[in-house]
N, CA, C and O atoms as a Tinker XYZ file with bonds, in Angstrom:
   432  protein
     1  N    209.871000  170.257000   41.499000    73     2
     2  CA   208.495000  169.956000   41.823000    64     1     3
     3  C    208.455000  168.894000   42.930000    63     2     4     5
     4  O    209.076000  167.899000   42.558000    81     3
     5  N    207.909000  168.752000   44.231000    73     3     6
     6  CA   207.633000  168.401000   45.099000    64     5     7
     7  C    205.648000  167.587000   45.193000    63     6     8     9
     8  O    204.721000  168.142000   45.783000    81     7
     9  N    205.560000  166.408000   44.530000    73     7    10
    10  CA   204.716000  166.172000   44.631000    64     9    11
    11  C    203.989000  165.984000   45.688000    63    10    12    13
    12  O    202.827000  166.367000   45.822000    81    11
    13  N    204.714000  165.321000   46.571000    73    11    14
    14  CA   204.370000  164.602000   47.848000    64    13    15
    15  C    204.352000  165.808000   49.103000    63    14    16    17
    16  O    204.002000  165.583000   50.261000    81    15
    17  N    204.775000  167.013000   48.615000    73    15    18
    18  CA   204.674000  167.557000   49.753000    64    17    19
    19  C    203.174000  168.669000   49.886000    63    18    20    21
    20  O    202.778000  169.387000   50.805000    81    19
    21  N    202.487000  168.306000   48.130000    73    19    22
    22  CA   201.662000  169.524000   48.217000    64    21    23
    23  C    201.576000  170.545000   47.762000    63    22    24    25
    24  O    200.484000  171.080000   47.574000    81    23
    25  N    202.926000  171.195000   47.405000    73    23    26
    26  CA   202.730000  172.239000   47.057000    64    25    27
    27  C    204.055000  172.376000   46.473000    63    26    28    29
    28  O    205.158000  171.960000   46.826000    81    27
    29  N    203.505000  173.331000   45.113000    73    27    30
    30  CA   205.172000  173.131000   44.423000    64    29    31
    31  C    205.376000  174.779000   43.946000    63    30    32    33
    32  O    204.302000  175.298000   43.640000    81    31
    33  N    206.118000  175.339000   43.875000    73    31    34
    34  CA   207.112000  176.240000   44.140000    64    33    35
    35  C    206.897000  176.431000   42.316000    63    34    36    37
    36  O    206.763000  175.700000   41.335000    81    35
    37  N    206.962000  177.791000   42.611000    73    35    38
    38  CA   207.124000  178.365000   41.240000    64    37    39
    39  C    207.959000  179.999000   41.271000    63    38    40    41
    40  O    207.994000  180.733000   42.259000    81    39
    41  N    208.475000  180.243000   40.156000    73    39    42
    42  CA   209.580000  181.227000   40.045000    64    41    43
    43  C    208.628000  182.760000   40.601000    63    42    44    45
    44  O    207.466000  183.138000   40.450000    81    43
    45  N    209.527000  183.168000   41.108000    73    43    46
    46  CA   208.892000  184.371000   42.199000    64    45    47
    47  C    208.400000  184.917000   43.540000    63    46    48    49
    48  O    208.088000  186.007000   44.020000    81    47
    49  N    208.478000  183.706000   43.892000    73    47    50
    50  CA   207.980000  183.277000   45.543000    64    49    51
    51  C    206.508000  182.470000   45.468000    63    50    52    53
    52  O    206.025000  181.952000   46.475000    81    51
    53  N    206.010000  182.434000   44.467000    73    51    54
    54  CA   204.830000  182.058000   44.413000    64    53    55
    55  C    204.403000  180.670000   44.371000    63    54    56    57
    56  O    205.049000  179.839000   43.733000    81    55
    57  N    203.345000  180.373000   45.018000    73    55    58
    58  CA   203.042000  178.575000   45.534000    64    57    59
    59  C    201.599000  178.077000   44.715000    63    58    60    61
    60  O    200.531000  178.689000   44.731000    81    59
    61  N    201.834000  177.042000   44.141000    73    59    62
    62  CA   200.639000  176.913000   43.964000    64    61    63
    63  C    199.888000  175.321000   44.380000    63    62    64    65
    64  O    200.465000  174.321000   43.953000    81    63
    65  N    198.896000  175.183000   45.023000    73    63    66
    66  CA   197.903000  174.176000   45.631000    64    65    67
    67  C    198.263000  172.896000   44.083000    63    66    68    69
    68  O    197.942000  172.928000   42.895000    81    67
    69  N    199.130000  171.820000   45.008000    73    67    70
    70  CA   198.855000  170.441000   43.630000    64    69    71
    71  C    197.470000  169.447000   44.215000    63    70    72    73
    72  O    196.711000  169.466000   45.183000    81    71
    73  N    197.666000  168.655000   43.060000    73    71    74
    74  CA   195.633000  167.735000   43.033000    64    73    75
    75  C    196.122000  166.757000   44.979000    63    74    76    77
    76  O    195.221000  166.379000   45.728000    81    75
    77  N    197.642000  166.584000   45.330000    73    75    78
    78  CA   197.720000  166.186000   46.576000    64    77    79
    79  C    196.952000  167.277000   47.591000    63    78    80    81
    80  O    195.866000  167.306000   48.169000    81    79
    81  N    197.950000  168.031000   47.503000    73    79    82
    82  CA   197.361000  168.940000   48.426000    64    81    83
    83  C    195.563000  169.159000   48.862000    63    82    84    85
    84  O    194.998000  169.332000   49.942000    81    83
    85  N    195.081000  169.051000   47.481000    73    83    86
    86  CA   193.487000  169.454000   48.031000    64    85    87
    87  C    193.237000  167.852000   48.539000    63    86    88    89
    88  O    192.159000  167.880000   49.131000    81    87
    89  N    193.693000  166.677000   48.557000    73    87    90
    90  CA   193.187000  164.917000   48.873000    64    89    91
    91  C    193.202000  164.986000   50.165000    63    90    92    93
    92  O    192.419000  164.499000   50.981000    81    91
    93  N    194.620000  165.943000   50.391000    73    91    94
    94  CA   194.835000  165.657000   51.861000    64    93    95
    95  C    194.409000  167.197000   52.525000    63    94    96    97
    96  O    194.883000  167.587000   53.592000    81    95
    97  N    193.739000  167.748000   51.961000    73    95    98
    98  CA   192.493000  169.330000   52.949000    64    97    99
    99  C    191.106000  167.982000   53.203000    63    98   100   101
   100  O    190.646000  167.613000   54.284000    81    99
   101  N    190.676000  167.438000   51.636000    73    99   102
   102  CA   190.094000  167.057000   51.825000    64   101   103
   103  C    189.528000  165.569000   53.122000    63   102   104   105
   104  O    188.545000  165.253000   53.792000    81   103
   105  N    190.771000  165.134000   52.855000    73   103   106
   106  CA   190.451000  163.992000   54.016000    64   105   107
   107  C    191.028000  164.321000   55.684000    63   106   108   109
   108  O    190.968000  163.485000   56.586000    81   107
   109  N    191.504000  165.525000   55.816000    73   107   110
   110  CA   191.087000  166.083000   57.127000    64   109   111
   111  C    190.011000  166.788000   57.146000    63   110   112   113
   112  O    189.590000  167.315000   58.176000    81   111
   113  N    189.588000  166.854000   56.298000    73   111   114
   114  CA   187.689000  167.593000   57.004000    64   113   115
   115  C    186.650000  166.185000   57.281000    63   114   116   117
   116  O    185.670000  166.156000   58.025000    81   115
   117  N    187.073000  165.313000   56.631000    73   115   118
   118  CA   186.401000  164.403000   56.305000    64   117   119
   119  C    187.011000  164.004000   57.786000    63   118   120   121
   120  O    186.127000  164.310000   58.586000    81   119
   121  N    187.882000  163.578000   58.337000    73   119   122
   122  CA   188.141000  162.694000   59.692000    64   121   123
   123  C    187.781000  164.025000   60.439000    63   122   124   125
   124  O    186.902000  163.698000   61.237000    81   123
   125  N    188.002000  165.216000   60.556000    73   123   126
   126  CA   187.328000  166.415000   61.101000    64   125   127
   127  C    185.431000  166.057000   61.483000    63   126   128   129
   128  O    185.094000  166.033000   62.667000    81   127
   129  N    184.794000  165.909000   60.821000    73   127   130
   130  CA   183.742000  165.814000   60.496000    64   129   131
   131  C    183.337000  163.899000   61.101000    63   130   132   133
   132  O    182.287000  163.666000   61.699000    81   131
   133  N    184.059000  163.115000   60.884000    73   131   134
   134  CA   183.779000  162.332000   61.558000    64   133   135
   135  C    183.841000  161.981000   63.414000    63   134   136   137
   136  O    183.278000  161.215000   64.196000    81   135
   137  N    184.729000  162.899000   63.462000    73   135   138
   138  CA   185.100000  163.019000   64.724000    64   137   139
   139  C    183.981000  164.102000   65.961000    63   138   140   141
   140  O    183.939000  164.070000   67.191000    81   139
   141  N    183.190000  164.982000   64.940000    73   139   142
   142  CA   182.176000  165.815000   64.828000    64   141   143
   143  C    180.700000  164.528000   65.320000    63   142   144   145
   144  O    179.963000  164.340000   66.288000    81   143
   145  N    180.898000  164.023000   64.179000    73   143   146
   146  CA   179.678000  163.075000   64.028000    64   145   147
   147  C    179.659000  162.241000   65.417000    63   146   148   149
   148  O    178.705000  162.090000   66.180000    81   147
   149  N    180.989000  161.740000   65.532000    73   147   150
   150  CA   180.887000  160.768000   66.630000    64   149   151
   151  C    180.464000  161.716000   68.147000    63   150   152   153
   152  O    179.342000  161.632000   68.647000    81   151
   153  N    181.218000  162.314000   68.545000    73   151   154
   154  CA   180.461000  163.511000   69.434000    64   153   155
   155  C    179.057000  163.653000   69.397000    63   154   156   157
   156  O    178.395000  163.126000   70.291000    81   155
   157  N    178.553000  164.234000   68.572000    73   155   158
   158  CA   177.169000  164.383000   68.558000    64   157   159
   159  C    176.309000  163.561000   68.547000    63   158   160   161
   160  O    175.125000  163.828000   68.753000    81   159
   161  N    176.725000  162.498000   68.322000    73   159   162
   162  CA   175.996000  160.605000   68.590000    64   161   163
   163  C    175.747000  160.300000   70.115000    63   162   164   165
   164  O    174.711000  159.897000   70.645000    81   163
   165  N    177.431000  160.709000   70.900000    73   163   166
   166  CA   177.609000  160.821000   72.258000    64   165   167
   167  C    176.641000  161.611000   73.238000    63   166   168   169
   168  O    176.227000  161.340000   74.366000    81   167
   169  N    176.475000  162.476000   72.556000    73   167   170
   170  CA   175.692000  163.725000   72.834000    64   169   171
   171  C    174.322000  163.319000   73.360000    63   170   172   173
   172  O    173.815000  163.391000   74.479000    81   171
   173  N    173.867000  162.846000   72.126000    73   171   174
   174  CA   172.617000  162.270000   71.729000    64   173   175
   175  C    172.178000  161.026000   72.627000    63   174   176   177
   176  O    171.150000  161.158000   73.290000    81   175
   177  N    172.897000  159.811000   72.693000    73   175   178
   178  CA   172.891000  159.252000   73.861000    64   177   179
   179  C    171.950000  159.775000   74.783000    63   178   180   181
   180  O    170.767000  159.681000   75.110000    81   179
   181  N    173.504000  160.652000   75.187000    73   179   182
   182  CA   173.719000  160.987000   77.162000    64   181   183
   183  C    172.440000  161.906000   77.147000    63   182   184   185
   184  O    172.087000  162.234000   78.280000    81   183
   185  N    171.405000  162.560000   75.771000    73   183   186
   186  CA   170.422000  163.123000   76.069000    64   185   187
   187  C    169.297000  162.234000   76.399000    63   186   188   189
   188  O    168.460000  162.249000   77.301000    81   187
   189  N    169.588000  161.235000   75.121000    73   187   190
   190  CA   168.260000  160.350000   75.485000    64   189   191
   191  C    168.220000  159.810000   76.470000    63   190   192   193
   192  O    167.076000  159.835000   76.923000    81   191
   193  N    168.654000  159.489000   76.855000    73   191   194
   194  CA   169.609000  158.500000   79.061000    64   193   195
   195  C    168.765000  159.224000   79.239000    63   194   196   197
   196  O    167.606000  158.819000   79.145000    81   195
   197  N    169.158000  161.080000   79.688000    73   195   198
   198  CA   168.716000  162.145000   80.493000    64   197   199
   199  C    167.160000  161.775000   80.221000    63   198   200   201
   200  O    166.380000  161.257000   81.021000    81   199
   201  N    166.955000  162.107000   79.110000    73   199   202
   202  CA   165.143000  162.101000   78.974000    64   201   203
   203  C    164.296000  160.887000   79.182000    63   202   204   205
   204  O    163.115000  160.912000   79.528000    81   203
   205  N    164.978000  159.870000   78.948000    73   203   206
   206  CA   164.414000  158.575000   79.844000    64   205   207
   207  C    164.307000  158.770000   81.144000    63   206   208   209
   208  O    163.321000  158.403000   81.783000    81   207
   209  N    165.255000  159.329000   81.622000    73   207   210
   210  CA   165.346000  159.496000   83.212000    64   209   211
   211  C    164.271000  160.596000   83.464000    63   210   212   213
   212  O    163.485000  160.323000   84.372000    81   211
   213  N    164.104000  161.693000   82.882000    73   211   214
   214  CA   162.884000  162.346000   83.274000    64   213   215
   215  C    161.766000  161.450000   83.231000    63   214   216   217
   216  O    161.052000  161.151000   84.189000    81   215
   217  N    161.654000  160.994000   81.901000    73   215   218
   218  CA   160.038000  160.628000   81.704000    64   217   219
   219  C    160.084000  159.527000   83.023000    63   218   220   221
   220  O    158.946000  159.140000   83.288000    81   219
   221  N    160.717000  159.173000   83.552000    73   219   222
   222  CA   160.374000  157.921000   84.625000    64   221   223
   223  C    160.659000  158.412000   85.710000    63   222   224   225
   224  O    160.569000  157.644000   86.668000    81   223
   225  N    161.129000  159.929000   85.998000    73   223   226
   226  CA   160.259000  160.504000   87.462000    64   225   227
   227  C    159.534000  161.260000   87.251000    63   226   228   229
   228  O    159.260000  161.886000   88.276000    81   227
   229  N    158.876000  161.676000   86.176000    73   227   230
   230  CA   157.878000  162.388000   85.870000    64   229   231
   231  C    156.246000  161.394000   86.239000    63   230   232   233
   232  O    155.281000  161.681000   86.948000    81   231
   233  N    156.612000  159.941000   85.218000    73   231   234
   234  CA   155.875000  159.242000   85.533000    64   233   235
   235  C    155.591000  158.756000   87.240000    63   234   236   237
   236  O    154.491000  158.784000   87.790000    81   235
   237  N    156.714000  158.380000   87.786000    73   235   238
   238  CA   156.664000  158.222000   89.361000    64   237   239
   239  C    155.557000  159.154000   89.879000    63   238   240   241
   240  O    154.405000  159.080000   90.309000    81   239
   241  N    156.798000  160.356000   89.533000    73   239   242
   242  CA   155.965000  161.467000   90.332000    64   241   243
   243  C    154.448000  161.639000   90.056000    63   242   244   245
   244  O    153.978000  162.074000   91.107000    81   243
   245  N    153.755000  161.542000   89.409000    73   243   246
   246  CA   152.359000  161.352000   88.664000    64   245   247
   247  C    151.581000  160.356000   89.569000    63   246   248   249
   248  O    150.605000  160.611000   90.276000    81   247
   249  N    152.103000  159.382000   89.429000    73   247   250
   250  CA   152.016000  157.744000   90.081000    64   249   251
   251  C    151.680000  158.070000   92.213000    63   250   252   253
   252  O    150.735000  157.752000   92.935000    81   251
   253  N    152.910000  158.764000   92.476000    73   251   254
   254  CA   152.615000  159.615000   93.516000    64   253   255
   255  C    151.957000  160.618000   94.258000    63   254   256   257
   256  O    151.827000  160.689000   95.480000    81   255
   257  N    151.415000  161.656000   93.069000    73   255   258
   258  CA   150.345000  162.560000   93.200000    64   257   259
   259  C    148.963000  162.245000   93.048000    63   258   260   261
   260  O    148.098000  162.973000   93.534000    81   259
   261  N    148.649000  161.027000   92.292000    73   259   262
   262  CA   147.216000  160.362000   92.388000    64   261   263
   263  C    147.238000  159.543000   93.051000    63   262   264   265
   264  O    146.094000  159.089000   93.053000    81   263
   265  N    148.114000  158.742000   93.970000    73   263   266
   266  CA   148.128000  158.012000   95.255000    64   265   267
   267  C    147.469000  159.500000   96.351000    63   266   268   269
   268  O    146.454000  159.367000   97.034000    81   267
   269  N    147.984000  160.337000   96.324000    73   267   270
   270  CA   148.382000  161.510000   97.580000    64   269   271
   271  C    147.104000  161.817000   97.328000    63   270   272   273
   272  O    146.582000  161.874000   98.442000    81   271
   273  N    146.254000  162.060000   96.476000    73   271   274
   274  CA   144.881000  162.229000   95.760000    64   273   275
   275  C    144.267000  161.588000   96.287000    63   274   276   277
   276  O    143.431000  161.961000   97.110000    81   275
   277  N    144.462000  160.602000   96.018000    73   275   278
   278  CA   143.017000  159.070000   96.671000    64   277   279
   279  C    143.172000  159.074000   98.124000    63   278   280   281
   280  O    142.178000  159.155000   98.845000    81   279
   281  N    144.410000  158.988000   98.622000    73   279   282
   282  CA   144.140000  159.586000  100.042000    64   281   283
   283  C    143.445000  160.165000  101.011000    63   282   284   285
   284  O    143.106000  159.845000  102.150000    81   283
   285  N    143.250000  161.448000  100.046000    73   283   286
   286  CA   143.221000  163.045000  100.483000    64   285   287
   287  C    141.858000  162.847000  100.616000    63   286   288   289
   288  O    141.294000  163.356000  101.585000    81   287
   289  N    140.945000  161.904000   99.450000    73   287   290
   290  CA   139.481000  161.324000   99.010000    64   289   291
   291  C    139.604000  160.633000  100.604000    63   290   292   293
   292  O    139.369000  161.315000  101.601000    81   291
   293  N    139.891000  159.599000  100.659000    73   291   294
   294  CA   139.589000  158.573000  101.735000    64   293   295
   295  C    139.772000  159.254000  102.945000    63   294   296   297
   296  O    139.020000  158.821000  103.818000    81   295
   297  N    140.362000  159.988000  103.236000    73   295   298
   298  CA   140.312000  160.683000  104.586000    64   297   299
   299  C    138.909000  161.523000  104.385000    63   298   300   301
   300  O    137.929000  161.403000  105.120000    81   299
   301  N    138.993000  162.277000  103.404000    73   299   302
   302  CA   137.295000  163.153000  103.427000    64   301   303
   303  C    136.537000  162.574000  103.492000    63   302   304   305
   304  O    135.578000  163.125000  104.031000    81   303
   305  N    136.274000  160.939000  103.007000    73   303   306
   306  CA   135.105000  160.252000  103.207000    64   305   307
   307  C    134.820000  159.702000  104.641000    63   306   308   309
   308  O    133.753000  159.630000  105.251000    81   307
   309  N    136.172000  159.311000  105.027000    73   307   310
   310  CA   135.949000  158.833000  106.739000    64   309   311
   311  C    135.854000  159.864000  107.398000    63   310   312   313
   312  O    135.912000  159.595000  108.598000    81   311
   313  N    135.668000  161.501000  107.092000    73   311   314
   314  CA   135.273000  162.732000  108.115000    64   313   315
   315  C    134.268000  162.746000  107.797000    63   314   316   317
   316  O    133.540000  162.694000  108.788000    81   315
   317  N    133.524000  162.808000  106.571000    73   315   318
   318  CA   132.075000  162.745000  106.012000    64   317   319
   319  C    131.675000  161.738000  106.783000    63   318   320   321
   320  O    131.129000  162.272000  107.749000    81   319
   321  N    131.635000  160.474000  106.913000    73   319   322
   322  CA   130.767000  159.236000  107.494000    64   321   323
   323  C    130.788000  159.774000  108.740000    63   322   324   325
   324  O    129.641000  160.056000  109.088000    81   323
   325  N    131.893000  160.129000  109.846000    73   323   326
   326  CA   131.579000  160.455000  111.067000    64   325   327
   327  C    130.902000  161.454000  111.019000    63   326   328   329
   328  O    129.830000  161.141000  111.538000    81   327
   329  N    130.863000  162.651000  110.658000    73   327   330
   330  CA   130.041000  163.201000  111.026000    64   329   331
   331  C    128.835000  162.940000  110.871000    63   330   332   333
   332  O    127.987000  163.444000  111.608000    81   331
   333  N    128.472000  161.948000  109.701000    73   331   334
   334  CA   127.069000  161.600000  108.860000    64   333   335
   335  C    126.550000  160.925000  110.486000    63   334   336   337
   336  O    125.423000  161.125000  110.939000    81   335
   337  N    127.486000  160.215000  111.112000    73   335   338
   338  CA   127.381000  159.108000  112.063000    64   337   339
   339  C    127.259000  159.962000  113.607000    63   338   340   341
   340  O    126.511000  159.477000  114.456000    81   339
   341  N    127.723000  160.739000  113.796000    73   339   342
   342  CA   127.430000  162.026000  115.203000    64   341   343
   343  C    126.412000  162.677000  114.889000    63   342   344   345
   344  O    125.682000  162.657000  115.880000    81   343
   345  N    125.797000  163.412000  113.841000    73   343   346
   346  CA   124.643000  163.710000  113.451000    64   345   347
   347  C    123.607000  162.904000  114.181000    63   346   348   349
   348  O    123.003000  163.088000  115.238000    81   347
   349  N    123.595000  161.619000  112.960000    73   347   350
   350  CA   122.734000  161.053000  113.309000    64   349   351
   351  C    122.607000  160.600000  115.065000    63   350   352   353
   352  O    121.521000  160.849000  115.588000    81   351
   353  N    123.766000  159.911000  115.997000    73   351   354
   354  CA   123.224000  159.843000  116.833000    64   353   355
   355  C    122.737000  160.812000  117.641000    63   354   356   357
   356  O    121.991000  160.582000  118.592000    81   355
   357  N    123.417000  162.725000  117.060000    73   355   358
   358  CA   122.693000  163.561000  118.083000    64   357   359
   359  C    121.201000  163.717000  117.928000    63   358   360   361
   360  O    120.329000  164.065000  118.725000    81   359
   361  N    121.169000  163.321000  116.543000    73   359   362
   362  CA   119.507000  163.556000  116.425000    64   361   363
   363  C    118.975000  162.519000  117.300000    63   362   364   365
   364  O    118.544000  162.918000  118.381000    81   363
   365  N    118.908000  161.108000  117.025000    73   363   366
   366  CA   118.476000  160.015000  117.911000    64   365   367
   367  C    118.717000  160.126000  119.351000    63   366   368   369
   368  O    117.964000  159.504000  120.099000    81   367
   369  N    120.203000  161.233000  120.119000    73   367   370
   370  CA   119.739000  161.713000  121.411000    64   369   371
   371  C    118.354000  162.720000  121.304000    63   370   372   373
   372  O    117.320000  162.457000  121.919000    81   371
   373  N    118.473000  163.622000  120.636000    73   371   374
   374  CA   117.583000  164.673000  120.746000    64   373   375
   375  C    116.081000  164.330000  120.917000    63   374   376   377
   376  O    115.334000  164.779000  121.787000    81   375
   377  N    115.660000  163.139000  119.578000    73   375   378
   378  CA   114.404000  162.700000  119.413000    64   377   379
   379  C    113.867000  162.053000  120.796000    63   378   380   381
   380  O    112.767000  162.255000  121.310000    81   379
   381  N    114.992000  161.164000  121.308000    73   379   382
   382  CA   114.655000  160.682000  122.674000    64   381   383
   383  C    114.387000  161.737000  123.794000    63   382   384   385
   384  O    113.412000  161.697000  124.545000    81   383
   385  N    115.437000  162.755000  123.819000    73   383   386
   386  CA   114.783000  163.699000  124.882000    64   385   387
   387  C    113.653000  164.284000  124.532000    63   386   388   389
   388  O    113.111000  164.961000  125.406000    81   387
   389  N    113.030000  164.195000  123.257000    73   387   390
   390  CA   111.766000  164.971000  123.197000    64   389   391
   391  C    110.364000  164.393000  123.536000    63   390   392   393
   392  O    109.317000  164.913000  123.923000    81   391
   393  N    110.818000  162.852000  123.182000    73   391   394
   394  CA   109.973000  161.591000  123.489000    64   393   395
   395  C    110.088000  161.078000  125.120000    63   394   396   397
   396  O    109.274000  160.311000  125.635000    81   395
   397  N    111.178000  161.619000  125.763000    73   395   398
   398  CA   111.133000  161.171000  127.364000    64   397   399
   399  C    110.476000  162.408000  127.902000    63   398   400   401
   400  O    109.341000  162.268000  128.358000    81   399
   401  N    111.035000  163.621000  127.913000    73   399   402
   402  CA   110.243000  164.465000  128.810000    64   401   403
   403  C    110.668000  166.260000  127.843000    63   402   404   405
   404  O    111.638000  167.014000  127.919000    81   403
   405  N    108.999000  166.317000  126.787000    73   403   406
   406  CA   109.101000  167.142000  125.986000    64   405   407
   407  C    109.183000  168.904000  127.131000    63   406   408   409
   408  O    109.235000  170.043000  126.666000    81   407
   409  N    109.172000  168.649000  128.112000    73   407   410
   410  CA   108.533000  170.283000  128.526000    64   409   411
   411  C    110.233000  170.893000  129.517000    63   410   412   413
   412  O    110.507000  171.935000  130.113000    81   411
   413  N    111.149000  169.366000  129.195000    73   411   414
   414  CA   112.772000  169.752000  130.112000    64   413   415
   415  C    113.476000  170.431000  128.856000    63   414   416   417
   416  O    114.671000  170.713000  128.939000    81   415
   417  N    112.804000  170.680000  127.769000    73   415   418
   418  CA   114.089000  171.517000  126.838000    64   417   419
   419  C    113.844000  172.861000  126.963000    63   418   420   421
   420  O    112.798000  173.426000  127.281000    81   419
   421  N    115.124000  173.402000  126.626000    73   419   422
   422  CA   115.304000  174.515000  126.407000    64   421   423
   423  C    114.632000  175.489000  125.580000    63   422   424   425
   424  O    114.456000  174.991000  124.468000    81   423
   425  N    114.112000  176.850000  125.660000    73   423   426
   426  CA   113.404000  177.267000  124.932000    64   425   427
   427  C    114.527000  178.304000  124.035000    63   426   428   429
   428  O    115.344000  179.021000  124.613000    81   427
   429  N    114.341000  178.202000  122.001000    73   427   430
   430  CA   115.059000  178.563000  121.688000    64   429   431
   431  C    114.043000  180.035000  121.315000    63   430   432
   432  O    114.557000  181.023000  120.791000    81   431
């Protein structure tokens, strides 16, 4: 009988599993499984990193598209005022040519 090796020998060729043998299946699944665990911790990490890193060019990018927005506003408002502002002085030419000499316009 071979305690220490695990497995002990019986008449016929036949082997049978001793209470060692299953300590030591058992405590390689167990460092198996820890070695598992630690990986997937790693894993987990380098995901959360990754997804921090999205959410903060996601946010940028956001941050950037309602800048590009307010822009897009402020330029339409300074084309709106000029024209509000050429309007008006063509009218204030017009009113004057009608008030200097009503009979030189054009007939529409």
């Amino acid at each position: 009988m071979f305690i220490f090796s695990g497995i002990r020998r019986i008449r016929r060729g036949k082997t049978v599993k001793t209470l060692t043998w299953f300590f030591w299946e058992a405590e390689n699944k167990k460092i198996n499984l820890e070695k598992e665990t630690d990986i997937l911790k790693e894993d987990n990490e380098t995901l959360e990193t990754k997804l921090a890193e999205l959410k903060e060019k996601t946010f940028n990018m956001e941050r950037e598209m309602a800048a590009a927005h307010n822009a897009e506003i402020k330029i339409h408002d300074e084309k709106m005022d000029v024209l509000k502002k050429s309007r008006r002085s063509f009218k204030a030419q017009l009113e004057s040519l009608i008030r200097d000499d009503p009979e030189d316009l054009p007939e529409d």
